[in-house]
Residue frames as a rotation matrix with the C-alpha (Angstrom) as fourth column:
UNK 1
0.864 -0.499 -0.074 -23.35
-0.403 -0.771 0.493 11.59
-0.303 -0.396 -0.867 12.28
UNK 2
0.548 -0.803 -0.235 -19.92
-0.429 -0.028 -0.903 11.40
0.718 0.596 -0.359 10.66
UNK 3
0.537 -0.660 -0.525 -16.97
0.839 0.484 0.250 9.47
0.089 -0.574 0.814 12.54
UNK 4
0.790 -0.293 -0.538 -14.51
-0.022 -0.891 0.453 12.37
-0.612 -0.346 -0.711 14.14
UNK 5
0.909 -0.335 -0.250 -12.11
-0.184 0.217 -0.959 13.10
0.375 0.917 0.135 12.43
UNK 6
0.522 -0.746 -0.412 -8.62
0.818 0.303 0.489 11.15
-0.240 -0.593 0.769 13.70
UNK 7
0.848 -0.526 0.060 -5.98
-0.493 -0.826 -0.275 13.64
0.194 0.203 -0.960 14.81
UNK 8
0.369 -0.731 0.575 -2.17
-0.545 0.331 0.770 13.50
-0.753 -0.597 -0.276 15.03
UNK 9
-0.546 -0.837 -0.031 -0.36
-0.373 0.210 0.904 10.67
-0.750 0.505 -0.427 13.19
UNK 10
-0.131 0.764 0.632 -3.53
0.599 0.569 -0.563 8.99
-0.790 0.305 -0.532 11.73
UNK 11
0.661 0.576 -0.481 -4.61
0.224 -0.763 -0.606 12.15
-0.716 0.293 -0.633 10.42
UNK 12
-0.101 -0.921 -0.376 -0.84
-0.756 -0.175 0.631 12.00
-0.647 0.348 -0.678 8.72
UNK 13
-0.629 -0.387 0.674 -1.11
-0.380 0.910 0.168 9.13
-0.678 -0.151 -0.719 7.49
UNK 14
0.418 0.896 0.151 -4.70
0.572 -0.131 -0.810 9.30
-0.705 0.425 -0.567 5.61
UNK 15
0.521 -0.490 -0.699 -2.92
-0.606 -0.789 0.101 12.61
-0.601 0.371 -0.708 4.30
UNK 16
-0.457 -0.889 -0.002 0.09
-0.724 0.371 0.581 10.69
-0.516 0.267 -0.814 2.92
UNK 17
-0.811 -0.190 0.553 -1.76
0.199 0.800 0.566 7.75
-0.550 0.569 -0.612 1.74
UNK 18
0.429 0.903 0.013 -4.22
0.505 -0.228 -0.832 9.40
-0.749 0.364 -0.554 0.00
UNK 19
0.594 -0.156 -0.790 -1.79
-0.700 -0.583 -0.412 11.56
-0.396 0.797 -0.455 -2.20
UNK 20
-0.590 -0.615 0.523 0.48
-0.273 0.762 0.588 8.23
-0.760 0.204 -0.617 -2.50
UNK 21
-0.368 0.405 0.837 -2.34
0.809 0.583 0.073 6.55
-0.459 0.704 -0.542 -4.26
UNK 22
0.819 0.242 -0.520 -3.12
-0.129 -0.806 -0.578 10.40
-0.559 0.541 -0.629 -6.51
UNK 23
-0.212 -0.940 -0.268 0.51
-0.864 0.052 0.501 9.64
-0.457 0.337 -0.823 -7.37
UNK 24
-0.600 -0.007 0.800 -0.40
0.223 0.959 0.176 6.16
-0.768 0.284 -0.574 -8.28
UNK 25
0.472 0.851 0.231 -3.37
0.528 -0.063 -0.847 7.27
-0.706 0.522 -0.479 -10.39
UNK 26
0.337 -0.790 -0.513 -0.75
-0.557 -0.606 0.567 9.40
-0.759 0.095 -0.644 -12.06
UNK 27
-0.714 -0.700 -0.013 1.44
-0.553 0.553 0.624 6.98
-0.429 0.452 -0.782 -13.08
UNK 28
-0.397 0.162 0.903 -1.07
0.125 0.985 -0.122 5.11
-0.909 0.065 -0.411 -14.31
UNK 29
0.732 0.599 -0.325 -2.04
0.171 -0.624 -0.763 7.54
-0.659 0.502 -0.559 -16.53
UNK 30
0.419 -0.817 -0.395 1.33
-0.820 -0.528 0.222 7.99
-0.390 0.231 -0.891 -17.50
UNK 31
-0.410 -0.163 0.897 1.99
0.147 0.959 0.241 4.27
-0.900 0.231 -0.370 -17.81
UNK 32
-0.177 0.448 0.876 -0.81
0.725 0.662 -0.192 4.15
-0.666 0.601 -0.442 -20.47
UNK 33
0.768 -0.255 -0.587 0.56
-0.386 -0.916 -0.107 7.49
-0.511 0.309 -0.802 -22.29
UNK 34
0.160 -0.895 -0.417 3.28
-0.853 -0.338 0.398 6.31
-0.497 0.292 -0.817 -22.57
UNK 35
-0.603 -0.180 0.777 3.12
0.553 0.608 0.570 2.19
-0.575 0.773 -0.267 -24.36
UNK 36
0.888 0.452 -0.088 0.27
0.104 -0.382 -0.918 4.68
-0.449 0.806 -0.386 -26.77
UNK 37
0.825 -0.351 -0.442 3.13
-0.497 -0.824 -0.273 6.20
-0.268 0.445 -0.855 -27.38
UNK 38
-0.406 -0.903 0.143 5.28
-0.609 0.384 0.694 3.60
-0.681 0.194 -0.706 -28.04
UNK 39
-0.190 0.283 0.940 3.07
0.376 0.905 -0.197 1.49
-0.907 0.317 -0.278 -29.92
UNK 40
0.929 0.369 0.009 2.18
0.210 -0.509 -0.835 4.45
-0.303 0.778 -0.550 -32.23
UNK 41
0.132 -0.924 -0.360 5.97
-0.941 -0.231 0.248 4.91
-0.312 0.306 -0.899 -32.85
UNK 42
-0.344 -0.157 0.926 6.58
-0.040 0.987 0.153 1.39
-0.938 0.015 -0.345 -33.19
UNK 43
0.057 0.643 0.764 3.62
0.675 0.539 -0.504 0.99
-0.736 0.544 -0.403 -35.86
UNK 44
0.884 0.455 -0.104 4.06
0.199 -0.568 -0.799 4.18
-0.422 0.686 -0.593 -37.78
UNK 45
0.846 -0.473 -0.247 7.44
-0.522 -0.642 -0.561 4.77
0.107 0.604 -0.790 -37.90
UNK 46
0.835 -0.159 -0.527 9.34
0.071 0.980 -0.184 1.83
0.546 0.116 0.830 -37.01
UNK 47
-0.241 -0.694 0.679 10.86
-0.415 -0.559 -0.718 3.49
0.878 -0.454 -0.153 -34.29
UNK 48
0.568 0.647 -0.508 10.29
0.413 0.310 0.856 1.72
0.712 -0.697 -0.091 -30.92
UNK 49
0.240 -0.256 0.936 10.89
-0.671 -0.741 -0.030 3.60
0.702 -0.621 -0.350 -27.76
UNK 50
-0.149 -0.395 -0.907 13.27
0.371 0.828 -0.421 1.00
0.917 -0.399 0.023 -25.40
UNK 51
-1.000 -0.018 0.022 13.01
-0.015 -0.354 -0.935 3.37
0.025 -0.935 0.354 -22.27
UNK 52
-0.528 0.660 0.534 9.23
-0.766 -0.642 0.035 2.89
0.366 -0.391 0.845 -22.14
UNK 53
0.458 0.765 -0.453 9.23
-0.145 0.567 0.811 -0.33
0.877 -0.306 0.371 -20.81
UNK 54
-0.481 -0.768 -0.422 11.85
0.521 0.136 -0.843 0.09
0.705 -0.625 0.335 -18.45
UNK 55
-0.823 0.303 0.481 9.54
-0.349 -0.937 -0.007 3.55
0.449 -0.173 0.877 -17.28
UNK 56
-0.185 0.968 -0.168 6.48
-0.800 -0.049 0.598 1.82
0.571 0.245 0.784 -17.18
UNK 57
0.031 0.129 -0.991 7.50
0.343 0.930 0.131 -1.07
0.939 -0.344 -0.015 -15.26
UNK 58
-0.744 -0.547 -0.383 8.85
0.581 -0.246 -0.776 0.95
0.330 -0.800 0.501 -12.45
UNK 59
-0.568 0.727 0.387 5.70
-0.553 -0.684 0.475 3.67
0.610 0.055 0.791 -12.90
UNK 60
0.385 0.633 -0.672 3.93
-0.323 0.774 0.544 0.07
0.865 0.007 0.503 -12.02
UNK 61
0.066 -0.044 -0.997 5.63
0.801 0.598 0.027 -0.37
0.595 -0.800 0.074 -8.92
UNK 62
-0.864 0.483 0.142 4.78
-0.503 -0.835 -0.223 3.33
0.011 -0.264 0.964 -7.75
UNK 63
-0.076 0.858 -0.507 1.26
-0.714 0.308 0.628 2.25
0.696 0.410 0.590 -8.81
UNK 64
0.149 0.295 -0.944 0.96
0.158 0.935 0.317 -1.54
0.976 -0.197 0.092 -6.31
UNK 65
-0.210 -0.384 -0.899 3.18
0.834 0.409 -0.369 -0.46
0.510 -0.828 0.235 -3.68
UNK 66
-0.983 0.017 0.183 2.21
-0.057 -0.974 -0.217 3.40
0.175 -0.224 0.959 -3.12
UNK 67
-0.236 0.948 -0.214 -1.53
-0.391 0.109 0.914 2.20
0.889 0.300 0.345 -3.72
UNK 68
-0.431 0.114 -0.895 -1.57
0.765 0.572 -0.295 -0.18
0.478 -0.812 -0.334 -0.17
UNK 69
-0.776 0.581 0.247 -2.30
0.503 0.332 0.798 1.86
0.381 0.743 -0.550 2.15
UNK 70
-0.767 0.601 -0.227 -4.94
-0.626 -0.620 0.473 3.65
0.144 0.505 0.851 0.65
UNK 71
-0.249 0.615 -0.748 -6.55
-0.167 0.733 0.659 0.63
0.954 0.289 -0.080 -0.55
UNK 72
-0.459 0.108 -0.882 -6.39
0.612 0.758 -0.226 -0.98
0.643 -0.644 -0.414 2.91
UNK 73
-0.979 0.201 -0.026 -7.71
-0.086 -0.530 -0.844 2.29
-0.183 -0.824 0.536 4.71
UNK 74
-0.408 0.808 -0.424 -10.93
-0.909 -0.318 0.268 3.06
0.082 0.495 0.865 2.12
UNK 75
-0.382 -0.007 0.924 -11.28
-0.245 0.965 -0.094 -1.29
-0.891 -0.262 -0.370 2.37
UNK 76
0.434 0.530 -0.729 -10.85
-0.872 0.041 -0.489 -2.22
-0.229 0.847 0.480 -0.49
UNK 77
-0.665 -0.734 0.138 -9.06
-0.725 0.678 0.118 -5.26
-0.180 -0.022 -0.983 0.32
UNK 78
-0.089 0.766 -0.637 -10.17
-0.469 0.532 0.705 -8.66
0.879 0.361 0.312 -0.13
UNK 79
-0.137 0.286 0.948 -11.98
-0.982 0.083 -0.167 -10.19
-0.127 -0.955 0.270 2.91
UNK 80
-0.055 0.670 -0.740 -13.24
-0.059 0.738 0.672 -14.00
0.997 0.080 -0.001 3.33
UNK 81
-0.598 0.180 0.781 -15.22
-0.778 -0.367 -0.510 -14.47
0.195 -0.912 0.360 6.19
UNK 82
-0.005 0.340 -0.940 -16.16
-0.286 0.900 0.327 -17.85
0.958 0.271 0.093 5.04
UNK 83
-0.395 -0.553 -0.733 -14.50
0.368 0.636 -0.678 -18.91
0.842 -0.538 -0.048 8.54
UNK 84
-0.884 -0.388 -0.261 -14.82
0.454 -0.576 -0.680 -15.91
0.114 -0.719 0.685 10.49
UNK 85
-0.192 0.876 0.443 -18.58
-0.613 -0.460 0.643 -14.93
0.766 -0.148 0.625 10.08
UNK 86
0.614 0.615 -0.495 -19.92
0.031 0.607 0.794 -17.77
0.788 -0.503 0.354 12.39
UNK 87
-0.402 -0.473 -0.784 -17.13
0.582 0.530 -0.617 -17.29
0.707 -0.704 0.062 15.18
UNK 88
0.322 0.250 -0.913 -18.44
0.836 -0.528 0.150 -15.49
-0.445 -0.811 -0.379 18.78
UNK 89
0.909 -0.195 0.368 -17.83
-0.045 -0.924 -0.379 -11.52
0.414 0.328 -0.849 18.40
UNK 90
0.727 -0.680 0.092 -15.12
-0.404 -0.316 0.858 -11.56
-0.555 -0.661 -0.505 21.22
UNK 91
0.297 -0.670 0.681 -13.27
0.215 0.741 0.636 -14.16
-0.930 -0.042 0.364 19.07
UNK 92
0.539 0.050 0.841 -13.56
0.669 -0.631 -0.391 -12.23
0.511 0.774 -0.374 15.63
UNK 93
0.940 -0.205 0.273 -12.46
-0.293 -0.896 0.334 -8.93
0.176 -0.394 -0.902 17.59
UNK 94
0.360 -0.865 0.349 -8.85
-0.140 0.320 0.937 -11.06
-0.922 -0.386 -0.006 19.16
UNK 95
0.308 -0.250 0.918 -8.60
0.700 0.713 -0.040 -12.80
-0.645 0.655 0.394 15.96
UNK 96
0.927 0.008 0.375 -8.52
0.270 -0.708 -0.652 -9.25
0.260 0.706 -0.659 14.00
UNK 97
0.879 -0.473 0.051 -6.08
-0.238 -0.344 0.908 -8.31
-0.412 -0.811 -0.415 16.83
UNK 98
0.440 -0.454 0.775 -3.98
-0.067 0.844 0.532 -10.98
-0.896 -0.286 0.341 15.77
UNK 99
0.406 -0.144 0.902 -4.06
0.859 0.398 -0.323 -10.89
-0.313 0.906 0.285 12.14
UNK 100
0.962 0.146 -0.230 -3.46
0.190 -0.965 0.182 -6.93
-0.195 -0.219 -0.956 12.61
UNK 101
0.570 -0.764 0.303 -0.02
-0.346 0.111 0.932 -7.83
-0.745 -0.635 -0.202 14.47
UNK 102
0.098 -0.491 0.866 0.91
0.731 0.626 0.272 -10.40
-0.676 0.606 0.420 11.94
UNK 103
0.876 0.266 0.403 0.48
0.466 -0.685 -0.560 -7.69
0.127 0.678 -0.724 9.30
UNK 104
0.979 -0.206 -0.007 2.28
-0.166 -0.810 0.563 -5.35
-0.122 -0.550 -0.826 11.10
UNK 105
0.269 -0.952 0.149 5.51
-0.378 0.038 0.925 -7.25
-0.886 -0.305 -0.350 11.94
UNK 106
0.146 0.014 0.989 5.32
0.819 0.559 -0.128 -8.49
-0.555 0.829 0.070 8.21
UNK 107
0.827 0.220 0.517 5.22
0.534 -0.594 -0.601 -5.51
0.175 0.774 -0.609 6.33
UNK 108
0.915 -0.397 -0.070 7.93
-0.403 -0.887 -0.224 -4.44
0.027 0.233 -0.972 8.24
UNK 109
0.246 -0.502 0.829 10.14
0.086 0.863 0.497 -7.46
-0.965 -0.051 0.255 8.33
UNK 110
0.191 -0.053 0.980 9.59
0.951 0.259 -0.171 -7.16
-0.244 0.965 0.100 4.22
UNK 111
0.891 -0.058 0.450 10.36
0.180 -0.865 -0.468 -3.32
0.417 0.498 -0.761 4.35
UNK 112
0.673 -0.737 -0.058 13.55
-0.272 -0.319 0.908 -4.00
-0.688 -0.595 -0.416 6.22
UNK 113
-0.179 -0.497 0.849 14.84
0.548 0.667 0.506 -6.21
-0.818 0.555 0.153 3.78
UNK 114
0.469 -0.051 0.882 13.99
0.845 -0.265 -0.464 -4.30
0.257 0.963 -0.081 0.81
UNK 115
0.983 -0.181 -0.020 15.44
-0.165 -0.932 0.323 -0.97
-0.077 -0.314 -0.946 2.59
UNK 116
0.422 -0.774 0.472 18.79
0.025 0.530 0.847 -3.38
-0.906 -0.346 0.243 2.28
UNK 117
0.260 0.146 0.954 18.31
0.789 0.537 -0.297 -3.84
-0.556 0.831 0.025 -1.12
UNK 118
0.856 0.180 0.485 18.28
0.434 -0.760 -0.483 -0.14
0.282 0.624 -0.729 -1.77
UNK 119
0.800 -0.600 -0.001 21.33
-0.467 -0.623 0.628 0.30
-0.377 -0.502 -0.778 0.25
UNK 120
0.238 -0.510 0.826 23.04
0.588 0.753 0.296 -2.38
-0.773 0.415 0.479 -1.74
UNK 121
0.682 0.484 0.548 21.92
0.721 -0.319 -0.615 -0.13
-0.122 0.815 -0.567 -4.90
UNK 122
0.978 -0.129 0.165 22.68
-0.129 -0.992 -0.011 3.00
0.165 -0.010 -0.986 -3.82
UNK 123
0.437 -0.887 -0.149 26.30
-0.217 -0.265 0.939 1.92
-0.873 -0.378 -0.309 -2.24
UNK 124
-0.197 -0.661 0.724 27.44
0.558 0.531 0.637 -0.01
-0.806 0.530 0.265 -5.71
UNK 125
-0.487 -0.239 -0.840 26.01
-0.268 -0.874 0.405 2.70
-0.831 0.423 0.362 -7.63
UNK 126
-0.397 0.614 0.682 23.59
0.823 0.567 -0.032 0.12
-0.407 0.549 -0.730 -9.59
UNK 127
-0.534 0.567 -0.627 21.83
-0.618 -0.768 -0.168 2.55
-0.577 0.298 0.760 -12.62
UNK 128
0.358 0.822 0.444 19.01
-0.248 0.541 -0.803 1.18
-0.900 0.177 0.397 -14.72
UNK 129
-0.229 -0.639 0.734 19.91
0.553 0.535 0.639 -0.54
-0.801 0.552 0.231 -18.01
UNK 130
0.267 0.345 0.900 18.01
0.946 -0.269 -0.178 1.63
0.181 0.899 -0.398 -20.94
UNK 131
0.726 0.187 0.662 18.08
0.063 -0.976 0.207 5.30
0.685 -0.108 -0.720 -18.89
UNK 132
-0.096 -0.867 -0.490 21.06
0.723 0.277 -0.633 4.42
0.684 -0.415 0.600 -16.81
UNK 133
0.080 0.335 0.939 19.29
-0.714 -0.638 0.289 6.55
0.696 -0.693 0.188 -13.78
UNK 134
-0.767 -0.444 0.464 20.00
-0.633 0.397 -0.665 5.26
0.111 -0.803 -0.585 -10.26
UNK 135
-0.269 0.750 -0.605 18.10
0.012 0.630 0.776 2.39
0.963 0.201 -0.178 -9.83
UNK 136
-0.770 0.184 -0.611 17.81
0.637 0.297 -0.712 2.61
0.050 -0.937 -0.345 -5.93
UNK 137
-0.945 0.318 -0.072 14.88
-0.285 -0.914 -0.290 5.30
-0.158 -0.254 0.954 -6.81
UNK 138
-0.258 0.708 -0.658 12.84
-0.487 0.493 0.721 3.00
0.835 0.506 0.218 -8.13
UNK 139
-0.400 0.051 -0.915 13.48
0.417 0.899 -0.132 0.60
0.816 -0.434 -0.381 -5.64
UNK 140
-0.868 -0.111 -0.483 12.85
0.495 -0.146 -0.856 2.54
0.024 -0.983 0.182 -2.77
UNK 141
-0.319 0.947 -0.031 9.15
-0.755 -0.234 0.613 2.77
0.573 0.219 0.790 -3.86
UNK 142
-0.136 0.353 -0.926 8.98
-0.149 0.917 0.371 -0.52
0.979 0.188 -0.072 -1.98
UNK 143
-0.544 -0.356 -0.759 10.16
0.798 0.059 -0.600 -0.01
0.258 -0.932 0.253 1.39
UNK 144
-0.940 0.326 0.104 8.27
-0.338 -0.930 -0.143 3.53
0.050 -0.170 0.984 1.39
UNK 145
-0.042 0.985 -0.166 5.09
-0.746 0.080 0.661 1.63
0.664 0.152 0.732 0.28
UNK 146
0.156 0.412 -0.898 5.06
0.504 0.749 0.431 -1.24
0.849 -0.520 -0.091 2.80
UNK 147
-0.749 -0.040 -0.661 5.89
0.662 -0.061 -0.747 1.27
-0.010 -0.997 0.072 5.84
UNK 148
-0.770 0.627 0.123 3.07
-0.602 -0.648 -0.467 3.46
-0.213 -0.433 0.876 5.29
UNK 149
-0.192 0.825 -0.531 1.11
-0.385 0.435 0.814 0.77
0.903 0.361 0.234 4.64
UNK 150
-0.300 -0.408 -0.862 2.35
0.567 0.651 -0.505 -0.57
0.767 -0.640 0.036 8.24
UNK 151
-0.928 0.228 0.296 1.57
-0.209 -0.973 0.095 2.97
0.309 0.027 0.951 9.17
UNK 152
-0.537 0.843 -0.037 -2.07
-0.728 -0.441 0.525 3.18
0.426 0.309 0.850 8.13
UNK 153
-0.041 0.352 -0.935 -2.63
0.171 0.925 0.340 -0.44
0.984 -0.146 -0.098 9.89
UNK 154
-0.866 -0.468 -0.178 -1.68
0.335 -0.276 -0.901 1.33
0.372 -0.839 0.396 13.54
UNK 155
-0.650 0.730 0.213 -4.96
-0.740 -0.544 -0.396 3.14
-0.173 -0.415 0.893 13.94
UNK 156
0.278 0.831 -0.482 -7.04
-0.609 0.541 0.581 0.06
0.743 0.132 0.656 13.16
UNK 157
-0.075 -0.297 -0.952 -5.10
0.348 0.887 -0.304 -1.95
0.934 -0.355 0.037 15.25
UNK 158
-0.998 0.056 -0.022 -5.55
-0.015 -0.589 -0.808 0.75
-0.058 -0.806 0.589 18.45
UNK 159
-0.008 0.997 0.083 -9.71
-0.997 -0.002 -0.071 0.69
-0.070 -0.083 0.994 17.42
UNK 160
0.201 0.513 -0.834 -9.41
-0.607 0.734 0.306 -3.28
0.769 0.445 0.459 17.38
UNK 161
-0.655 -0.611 -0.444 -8.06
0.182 0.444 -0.878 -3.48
0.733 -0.656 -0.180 20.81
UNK 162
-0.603 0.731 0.318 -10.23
-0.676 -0.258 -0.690 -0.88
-0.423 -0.631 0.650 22.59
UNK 163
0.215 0.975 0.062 -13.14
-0.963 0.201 0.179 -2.73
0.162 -0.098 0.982 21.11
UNK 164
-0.268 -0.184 -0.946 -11.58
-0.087 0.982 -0.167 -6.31
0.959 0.038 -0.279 22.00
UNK 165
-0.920 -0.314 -0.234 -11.56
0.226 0.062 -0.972 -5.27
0.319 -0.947 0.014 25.20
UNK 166
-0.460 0.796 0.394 -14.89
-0.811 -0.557 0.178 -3.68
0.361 -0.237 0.902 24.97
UNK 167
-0.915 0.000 0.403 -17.73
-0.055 0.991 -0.125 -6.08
-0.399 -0.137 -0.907 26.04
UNK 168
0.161 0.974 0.159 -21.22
0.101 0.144 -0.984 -7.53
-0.982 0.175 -0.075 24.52
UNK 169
0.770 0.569 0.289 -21.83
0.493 -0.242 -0.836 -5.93
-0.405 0.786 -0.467 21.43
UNK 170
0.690 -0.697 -0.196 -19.11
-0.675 -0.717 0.175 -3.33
-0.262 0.011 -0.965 21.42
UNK 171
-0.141 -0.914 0.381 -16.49
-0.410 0.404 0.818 -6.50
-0.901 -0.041 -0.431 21.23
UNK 172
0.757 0.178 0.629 -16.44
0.460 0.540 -0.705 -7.18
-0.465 0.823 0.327 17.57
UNK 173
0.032 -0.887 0.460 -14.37
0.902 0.224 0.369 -5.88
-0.430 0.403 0.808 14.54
UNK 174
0.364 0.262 -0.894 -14.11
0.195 -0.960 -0.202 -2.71
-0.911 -0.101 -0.400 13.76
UNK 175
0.759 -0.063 0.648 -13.77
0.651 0.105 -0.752 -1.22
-0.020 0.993 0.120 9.90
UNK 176
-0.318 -0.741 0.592 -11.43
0.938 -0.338 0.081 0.75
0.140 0.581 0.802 8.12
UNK 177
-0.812 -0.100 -0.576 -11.54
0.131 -0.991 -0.013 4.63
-0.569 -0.086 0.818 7.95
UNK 178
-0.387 0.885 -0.258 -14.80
-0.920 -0.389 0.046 4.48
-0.060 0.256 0.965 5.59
UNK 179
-0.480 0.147 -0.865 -15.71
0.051 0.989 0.139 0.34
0.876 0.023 -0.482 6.13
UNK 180
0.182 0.619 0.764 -18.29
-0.783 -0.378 0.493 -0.45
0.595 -0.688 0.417 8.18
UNK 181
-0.144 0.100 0.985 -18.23
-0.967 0.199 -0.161 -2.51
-0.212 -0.975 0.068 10.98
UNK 182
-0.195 0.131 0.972 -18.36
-0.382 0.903 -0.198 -6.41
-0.903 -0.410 -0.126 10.83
């Protein structure tokens, strides 16, 4: 039997980081459209295109930071459990708890500060050097991608409490939105 399906913000949130990373897939497509196209200009006609690495770099942070998380819902992070396989369940289950939190106030500690950054941009009027387009649009792929990544960590961290609290079996770690269990 399927898992229910989460309603409310979760359900937002899945939504959102699921077309984030479609957008990423995008751009990556679009990334590797576009050096073809520069390299075939380059090599045939000795014409290189100067705005397609400026494009492509930025496409690429759309692509890392829009991509989180996704990644982290579907689990496709990386795990070691070198440490953590052999501890008690109850202690695995706190220890997620913990590492949850830390997440948490990280991602948004590092999306406050870059949300600065873009207000720095945006007030001095900073544009990009080849396409001379505001540059705070770019940036503010960063701050967007670490809060919904901060986001999408909320509903695990609300299933990694109830089951801390649970007891026996039930107190262990709980997966991701399609990650199983332990």
């Amino acid at each position: 039997m399927p898992p229910p399906r989460p309603a409310g913000l979760e359900a937002l949130v899945q939504r959102t980081s699921k077309a984030a990373s479609l957008l990423g897939g995008v751009a990556t497509l679009a990334i590797t459209a576009l050096i073809t196209f520069d390299v075939l200009m380059r090599y045939f006609f000795d014409e290189p295109q100067l705005f397609v690495d400026e494009l492509a770099s930025f496409l690429q942070v759309l692509v890392v930071f829009w991509g989180l998380a996704y990644t982290f819902r579907v689990g496709g992070h990386v795990r070691v459990d070198l440490v953590t396989a052999h501890l008690p369940r109850p202690v695995r289950a706190w220890l997620r708890v913990v590492t949850l939190v830390l997440g948490i106030v990280l991602l948004l500690a590092l999306s406050w500060v870059t949300w600065l950054s873009v207000g720095e941009a945006w007030e001095q009027g900073r544009v990009s050097t080849v396409m001379l387009y505001p540059i705070w649009l770019p940036m503010a792929l960063i701050p967007t991608g670490l809060l919904l990544m901060a986001l999408a960590m909320l509903g695990p961290l609300a299933r990694q409490v109830r089951a801390a609290l649970g007891r026996g079996v039930q107190s262990d770690e709980v997966g991701t939105d399609t990650e199983p269990a332990g």
